[in-house]
N, C-alpha and C positions, 0 to 999 in steps of 0.2 A: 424618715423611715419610721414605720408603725411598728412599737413593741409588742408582743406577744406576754397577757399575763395568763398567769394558771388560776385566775380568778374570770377568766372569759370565759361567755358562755358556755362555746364549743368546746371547753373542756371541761364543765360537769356534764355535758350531756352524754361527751365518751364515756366517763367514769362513769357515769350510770348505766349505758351501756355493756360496757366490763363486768359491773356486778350484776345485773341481771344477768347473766350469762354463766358466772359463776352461782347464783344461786337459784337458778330455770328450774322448775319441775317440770319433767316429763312423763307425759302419758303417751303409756306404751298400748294400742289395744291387741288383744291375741285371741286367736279360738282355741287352742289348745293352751289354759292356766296356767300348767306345772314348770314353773319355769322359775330354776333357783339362780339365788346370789344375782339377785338383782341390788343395785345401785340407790343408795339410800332418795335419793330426786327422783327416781323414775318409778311410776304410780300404775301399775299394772290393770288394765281394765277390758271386762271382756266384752270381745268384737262384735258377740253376736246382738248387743245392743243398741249396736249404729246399724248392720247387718247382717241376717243371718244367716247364718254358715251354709244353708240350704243354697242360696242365694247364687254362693260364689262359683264362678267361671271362669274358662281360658277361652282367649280369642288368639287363634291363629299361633295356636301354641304358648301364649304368653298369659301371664296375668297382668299385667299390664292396663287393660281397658275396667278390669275389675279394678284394682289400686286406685284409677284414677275417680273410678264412682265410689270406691270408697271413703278417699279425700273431699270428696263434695260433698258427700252424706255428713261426714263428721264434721264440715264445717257451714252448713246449712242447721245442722241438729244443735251444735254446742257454739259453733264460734269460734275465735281465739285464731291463733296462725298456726299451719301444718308445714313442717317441713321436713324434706326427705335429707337423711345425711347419707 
């Protein structure tokens, strides 16, 4: 039978996982600024420089198909991983 040590790989790679996660910054983009008591990690930026506000659309009542061009745009423009919580 194989031991398990806490010295194996897979688990500093959780650990590091773990604190990435506790110490993630977030950027948040928005078109409308004014938005208090925000969360010391989350880095407020505005949207209209991925796309602009003129831009934005509803398809078939939803924003939805905008959301999804604007995921693309900001990870086409900057990079990094987008995800929706």
């Amino acid at each position: 039978m194989e031991t398990v040590s806490f010295l194996d790989f897979d688990f500093f790679r959780f650990l590091f996982f773990l604190l990435s996660l506790l110490f993630a910054l977030i950027i948040l983009y928005l078109y409308d600024l004014d938005l208090k008591n925000v969360p010391p990690n989350v880095i407020i930026k505005n949207a209209n420089d991925i796309l602009n506000k003129n831009e934005l659309f509803i398809n078939n009542g939803s924003y939805a198909t905008f959301s999804d061009l604007f995921r693309y745009k900001v990870l086409s423009t900057i990079g990094g991983i987008y995800v929706d919580l």
